[in-house]
VEXDREN-2710 file (C-alpha; in Angstrom, 1 decimal):
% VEXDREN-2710
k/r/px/py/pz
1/UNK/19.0/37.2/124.1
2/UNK/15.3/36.7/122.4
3/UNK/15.2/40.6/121.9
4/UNK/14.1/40.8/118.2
5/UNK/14.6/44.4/117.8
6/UNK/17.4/45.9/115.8
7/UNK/18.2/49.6/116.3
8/UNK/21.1/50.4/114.3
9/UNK/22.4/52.6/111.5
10/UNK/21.4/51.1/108.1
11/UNK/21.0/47.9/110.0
12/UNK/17.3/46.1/108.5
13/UNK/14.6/45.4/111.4
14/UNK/13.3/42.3/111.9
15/UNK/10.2/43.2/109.8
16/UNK/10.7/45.8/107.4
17/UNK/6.5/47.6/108.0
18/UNK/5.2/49.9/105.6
19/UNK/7.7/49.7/102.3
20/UNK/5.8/47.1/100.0
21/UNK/4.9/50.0/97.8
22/UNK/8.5/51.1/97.3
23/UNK/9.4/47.3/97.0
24/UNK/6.8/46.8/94.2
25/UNK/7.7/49.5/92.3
26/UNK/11.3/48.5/91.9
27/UNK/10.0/45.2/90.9
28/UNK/8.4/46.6/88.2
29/UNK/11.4/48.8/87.2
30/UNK/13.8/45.8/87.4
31/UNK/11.4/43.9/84.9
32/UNK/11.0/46.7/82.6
33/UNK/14.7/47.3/82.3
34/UNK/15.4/44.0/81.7
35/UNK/12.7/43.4/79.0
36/UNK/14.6/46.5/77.1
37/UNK/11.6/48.6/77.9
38/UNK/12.4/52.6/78.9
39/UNK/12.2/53.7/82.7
40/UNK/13.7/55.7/85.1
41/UNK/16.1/55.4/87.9
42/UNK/15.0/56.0/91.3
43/UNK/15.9/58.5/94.0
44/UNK/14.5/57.9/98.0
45/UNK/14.5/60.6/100.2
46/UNK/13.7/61.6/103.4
47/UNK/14.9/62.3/107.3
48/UNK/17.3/60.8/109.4
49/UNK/16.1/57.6/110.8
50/UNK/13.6/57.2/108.4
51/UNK/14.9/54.1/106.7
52/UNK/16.8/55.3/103.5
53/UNK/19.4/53.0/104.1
54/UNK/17.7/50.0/105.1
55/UNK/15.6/50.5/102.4
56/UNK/18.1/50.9/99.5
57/UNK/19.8/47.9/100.2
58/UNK/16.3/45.7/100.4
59/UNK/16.0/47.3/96.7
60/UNK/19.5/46.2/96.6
61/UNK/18.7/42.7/97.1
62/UNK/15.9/42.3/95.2
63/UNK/17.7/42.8/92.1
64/UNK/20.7/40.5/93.5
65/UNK/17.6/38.4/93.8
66/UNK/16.8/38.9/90.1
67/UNK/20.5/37.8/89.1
68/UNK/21.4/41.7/88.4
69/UNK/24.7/43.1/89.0
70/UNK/25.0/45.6/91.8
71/UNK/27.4/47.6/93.9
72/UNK/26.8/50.1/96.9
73/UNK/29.1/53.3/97.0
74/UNK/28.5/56.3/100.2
75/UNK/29.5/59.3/99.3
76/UNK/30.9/61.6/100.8
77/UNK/31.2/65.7/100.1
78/UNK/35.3/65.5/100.2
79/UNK/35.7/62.6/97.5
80/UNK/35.4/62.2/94.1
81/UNK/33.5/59.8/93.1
82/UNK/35.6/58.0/90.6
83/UNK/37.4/55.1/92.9
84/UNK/34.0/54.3/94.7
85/UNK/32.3/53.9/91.3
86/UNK/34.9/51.7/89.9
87/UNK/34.7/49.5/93.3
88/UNK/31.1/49.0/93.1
89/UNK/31.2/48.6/89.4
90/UNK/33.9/46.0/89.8
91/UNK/31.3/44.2/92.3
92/UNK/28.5/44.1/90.0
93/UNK/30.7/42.7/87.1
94/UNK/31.7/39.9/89.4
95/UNK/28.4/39.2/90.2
96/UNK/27.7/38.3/87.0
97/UNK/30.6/37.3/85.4
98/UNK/30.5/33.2/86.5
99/UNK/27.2/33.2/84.2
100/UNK/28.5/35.1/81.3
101/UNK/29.5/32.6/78.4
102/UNK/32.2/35.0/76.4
103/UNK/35.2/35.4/79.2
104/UNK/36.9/37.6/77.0
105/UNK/34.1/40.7/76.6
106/UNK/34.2/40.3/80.3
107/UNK/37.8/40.8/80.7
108/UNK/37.9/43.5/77.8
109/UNK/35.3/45.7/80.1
110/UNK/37.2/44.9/83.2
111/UNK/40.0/46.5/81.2
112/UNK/37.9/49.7/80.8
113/UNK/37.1/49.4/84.1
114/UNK/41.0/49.4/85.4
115/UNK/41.6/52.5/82.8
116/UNK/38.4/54.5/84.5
117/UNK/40.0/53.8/87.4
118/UNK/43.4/54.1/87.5
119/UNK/42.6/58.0/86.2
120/UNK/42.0/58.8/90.0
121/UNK/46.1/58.8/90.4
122/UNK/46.9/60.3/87.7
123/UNK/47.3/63.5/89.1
124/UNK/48.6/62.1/92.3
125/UNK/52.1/63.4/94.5
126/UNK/54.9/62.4/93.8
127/UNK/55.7/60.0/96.2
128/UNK/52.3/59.5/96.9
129/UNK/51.5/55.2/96.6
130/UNK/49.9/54.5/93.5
131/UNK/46.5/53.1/94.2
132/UNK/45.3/49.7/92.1
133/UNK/42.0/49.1/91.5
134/UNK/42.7/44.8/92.0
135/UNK/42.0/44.0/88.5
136/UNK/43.5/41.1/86.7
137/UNK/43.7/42.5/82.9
138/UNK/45.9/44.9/81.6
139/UNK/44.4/48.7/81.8
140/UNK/42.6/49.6/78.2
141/UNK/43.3/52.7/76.5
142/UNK/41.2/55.1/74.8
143/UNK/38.0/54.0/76.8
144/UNK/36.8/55.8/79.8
145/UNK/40.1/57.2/80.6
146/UNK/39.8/60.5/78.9
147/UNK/39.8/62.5/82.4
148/UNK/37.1/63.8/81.8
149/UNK/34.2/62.4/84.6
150/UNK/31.4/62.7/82.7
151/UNK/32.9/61.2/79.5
152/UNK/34.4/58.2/81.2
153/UNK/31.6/57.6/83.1
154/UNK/29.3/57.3/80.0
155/UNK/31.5/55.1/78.3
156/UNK/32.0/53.2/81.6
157/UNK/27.9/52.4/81.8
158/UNK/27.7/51.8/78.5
159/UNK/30.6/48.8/78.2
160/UNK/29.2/47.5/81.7
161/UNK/25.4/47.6/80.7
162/UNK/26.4/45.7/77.5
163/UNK/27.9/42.8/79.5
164/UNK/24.7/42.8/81.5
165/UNK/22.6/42.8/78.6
166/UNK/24.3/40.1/77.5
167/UNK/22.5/37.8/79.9
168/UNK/19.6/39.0/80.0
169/UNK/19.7/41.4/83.0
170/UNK/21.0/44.7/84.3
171/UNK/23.1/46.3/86.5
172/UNK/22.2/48.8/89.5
173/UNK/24.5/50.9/91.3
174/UNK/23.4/52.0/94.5
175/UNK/24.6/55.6/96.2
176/UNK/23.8/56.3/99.7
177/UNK/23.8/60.0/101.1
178/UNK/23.4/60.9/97.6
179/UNK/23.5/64.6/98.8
180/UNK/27.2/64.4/99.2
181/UNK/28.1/63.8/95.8
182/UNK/30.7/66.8/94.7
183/UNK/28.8/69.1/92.2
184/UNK/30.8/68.6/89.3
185/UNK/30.4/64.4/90.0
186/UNK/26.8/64.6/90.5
187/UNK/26.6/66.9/87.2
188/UNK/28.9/64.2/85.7
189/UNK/27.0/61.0/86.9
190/UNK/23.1/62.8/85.8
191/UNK/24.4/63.5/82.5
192/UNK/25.8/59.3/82.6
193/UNK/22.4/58.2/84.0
194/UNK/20.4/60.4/80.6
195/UNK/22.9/59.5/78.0
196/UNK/21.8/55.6/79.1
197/UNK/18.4/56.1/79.9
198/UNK/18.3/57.2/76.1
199/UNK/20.2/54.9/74.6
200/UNK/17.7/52.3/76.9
201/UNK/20.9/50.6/78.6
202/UNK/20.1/48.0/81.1
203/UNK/22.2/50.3/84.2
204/UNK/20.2/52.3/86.6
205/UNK/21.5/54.8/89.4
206/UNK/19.2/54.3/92.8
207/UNK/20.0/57.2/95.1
208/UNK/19.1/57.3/98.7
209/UNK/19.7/61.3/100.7
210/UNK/18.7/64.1/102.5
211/UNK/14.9/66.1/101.6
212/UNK/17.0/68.9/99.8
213/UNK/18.7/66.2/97.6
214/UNK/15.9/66.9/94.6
215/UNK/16.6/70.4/94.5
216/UNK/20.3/69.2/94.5
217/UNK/19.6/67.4/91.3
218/UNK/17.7/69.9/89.9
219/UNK/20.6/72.5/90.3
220/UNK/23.5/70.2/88.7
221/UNK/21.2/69.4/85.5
222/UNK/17.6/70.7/84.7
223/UNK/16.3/67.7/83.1
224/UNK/17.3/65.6/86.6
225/UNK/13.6/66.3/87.6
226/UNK/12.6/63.9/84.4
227/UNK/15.6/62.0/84.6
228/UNK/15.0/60.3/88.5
229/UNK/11.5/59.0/89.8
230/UNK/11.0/60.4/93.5
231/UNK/10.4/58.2/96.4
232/UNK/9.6/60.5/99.5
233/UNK/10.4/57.8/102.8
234/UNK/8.3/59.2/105.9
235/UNK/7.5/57.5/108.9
236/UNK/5.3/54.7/109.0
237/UNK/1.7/55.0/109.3
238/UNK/0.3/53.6/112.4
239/UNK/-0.7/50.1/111.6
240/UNK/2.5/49.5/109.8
241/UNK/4.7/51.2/113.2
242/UNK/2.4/48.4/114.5
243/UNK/3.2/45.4/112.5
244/UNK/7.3/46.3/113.1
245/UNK/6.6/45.9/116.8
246/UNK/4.0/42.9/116.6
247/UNK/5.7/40.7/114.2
248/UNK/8.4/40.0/115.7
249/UNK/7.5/39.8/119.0
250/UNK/4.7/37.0/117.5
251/UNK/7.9/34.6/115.9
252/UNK/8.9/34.8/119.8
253/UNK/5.2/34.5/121.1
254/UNK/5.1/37.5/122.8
255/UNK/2.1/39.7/122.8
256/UNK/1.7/43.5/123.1
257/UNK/-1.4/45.0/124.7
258/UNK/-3.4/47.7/122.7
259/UNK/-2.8/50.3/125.6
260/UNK/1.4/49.2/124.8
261/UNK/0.9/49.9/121.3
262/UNK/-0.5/53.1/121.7
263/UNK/1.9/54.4/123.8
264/UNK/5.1/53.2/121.9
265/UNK/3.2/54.8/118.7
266/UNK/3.2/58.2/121.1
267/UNK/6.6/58.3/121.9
268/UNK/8.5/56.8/118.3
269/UNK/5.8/59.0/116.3
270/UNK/6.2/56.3/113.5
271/UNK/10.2/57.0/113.0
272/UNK/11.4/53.3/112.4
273/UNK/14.7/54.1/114.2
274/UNK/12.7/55.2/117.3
275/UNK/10.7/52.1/117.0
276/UNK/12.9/50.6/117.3
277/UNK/14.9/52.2/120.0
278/UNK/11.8/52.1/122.0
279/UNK/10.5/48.0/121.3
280/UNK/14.4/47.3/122.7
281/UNK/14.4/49.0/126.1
282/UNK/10.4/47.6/126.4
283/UNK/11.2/44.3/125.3
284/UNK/13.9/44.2/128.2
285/UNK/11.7/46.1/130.5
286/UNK/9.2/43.8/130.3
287/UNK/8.9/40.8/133.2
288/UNK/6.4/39.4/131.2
289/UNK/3.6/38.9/128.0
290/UNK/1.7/40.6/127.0
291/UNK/4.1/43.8/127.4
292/UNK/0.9/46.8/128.8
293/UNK/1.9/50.2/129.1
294/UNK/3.1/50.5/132.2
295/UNK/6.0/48.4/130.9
296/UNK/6.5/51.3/128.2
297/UNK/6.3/53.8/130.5
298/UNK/9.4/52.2/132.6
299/UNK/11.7/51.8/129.6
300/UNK/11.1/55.0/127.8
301/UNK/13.5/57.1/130.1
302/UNK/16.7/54.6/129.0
303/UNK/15.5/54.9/125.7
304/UNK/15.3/58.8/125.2
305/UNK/18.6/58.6/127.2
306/UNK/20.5/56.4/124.5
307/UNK/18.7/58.5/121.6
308/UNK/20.1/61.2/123.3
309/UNK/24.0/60.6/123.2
310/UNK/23.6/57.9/120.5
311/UNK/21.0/59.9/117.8
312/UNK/21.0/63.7/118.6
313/UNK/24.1/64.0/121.4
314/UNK/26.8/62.8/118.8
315/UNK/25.1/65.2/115.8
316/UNK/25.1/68.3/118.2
317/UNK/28.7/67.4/119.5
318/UNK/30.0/67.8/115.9
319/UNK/28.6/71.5/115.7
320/UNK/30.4/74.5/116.9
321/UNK/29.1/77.0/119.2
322/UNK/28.4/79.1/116.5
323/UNK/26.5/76.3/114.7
324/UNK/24.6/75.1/118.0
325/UNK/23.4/79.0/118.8
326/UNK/22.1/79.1/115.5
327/UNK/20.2/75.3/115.8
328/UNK/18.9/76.7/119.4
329/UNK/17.5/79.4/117.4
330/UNK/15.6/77.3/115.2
331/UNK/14.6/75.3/117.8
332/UNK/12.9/77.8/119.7
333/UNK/11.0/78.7/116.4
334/UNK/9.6/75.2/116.7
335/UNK/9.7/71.7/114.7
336/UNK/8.4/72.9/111.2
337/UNK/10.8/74.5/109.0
338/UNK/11.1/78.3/109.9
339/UNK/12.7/80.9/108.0
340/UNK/15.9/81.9/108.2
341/UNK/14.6/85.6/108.8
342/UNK/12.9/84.5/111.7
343/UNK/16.3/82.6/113.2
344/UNK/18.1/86.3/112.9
345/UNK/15.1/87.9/114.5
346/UNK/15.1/85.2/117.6
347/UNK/18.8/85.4/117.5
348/UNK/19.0/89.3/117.5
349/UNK/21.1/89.0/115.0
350/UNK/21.4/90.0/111.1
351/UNK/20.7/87.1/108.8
352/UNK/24.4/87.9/106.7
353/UNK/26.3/87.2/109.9
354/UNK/24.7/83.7/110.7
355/UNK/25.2/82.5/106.7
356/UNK/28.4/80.9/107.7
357/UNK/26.9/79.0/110.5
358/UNK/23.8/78.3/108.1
359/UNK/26.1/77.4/105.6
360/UNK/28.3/74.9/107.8
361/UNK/25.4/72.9/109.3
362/UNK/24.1/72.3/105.9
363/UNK/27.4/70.7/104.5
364/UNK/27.8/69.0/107.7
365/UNK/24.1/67.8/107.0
366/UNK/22.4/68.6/110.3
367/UNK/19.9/71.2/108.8
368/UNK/18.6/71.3/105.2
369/UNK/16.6/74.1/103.1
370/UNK/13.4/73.1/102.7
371/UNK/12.9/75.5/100.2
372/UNK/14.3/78.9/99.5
373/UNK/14.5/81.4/102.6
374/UNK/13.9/78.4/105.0
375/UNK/15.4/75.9/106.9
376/UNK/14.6/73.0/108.7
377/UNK/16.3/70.0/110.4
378/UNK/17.2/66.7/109.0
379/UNK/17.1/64.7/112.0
380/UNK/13.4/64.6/113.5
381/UNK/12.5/65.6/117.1
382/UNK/15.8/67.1/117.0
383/UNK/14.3/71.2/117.9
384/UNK/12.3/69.3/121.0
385/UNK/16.5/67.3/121.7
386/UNK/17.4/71.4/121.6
387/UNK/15.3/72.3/124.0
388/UNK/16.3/70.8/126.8
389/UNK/20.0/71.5/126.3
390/UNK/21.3/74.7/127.7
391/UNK/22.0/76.7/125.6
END
């Protein structure tokens, strides 16, 4: 029951090690932004199990903390992103609406709001149910309901970021798996993010995705390399992989020994989903403080058995054979992103015949391109996962 170790999805550890540099920066953005100086919006990337999500919505609350609107939205590659941006919009103006002294400038963008978002049925079916947005105010018209994504969505920032401005703050819309954005919305919602970072509107985007989400950016609209400060999330460096075991064993006065701590380091390699996968199954392991190695040793079967069906089994289950032959074929190549040459070669295949495989896994985001002609995995230890599956 004491067990202070969390290891879930997007769920935030007990002591979140090794992100006060990410933390302070966002500080500082949040300040500049709100004094009406220029800055940038944000963009973290990295692996699976690295901490994206756990970190986005720490930078989530630290602006909640700051009295900023904000709403969350995860994409997803099948969906426009129209609906989910009105939602979290319509968060964010809640959020600060109670403070806001002229009720009916808030109700007039909650109009524009219901307009932006009502254009997501326009085309429906017939037949189909009419979706409502669960706004109060009649729908405006001729404001952010041209149809036209990127048009409504500038018009959209700018009559939210003027009720923010109004007290004093901003607003932040968070996107998670940024990556799966459809390429005409991701176009649309760079172009949003420059019109307002010229017109210095208190509204930034903070994205969270995959390693190749950059170079998705960059292929939507040039100037996104300007447009979006890069945040690279890795694993933690050994004294803060420490600190995320230590700490909270400490608030429950439990004590690792030195020999524990190197061999948890050895086997999560500084991945803060691993460890934490791996302080659960040693915390329970353990018959007493402080936890020593050996205790390590005994848990770290059950815990590479759960990271097997829970983190790799249920990615590789979602492949087809086509897809996991071509995976095994990296796999055997090594970790380190290999070239998709090299796959063919191990494969005994030609590389044109394995681009729909190659294709597949990266929309289903199991492998990425690290850069052009290459390809490596998103999910980390997942070639050594590979290797002990038949193939």
């Amino acid at each position: 029951m004491r067990n202070p170790y969390a290891p879930g999805a997007g769920q935030r550890p007990p002591e979140l090690a090794g992100r006060d540099r990410e933390l302070a920066q966002f500080d500082v953005v949040l300040e500049r932004i709100a004094s009406g100086r220029p800055e940038r919006s944000l963009v973290l990337t990295g692996l699976r199990g690295v901490g994206k999500t756990v970190l986005l919505n720490a930078l989530r609350s630290a602006a909640v903390n700051r009295l900023w609107g904000t709403g969350k939205i995860e994409a997803r590659p099948d969906q426009s992103i129209r609906r989910p941006v009105a939602a979290a919009l319509h968060m964010a103006i809640r959020e600060i609406a109670p403070r806001h002294r002229g009720p009916e400038r808030v109700e007039s963008m909650l109009g524009v709001l219901k307009a932006f978002a009502l254009r997501d049925t326009a085309g429906a079916k017939a037949g189909t149910p009419r979706w409502q947005p669960g706004i109060d105010v009649p729908a405006a018209r001729g404001r952010a309901d041209s149809g036209d994504l990127e048009i409504d969505l500038v018009e959209l920032f700018c009559d939210a970021a003027v009720v923010a401005g109004d007290l004093g703050v901003g607003i932040a819309l968070f996107v998670d798996e940024m990556q799966d954005v459809p390429a005409p919305d991701i176009s649309a919602l760079c172009a949003a993010t420059h019109e307002l970072s010229q017109q210095g509107s208190p509204l930034i985007v903070v994205g969270a995705g995959l390693p190749h989400l950059p170079a998705v950016l960059s292929n939507s609209k040039s100037y996104s390399e300007r447009l979006f400060r890069y945040l690279r999330i890795d694993r933690l460096e050994r004294p803060a992989a420490d600190r995320a075991l230590v700490a909270p064993a400490g608030r429950e006065q439990v004590e690792f020994a030195p020999d524990a701590l190197d061999a948890l380091y050895a086997a999560a390699d500084g991945y803060p989903y691993f460890v934490q996968a791996y302080g659960k199954v040693t915390w329970d392991a353990a018959p007493k403080s402080p936890i020593t190695a050996d205790d390590v040793r005994v848990a770290a079967p059950e815990a590479e058995a759960e990271l097997a069906v829970g983190f790799f089994g249920s990615r590789y289950e979602r492949a087809t054979p086509a897809e996991r032959e071509y995976m095994h074929g990296m796999a055997a190549l090594g970790d380190s992103p290999v070239a998709t040459a090299d796959v063919a070669t191990e494969l005994g295949r030609k590389p044109s015949s394995l681009s729909p495989a190659r294709d597949s896994l990266i929309k289903k985001g199991l492998i990425y391109s690290a850069e052009r002609g290459s390809v490596a995995f998103t999910v980390p230890h997942f070639g050594r996962f590979l290797r002990t599956q038949p193939t």
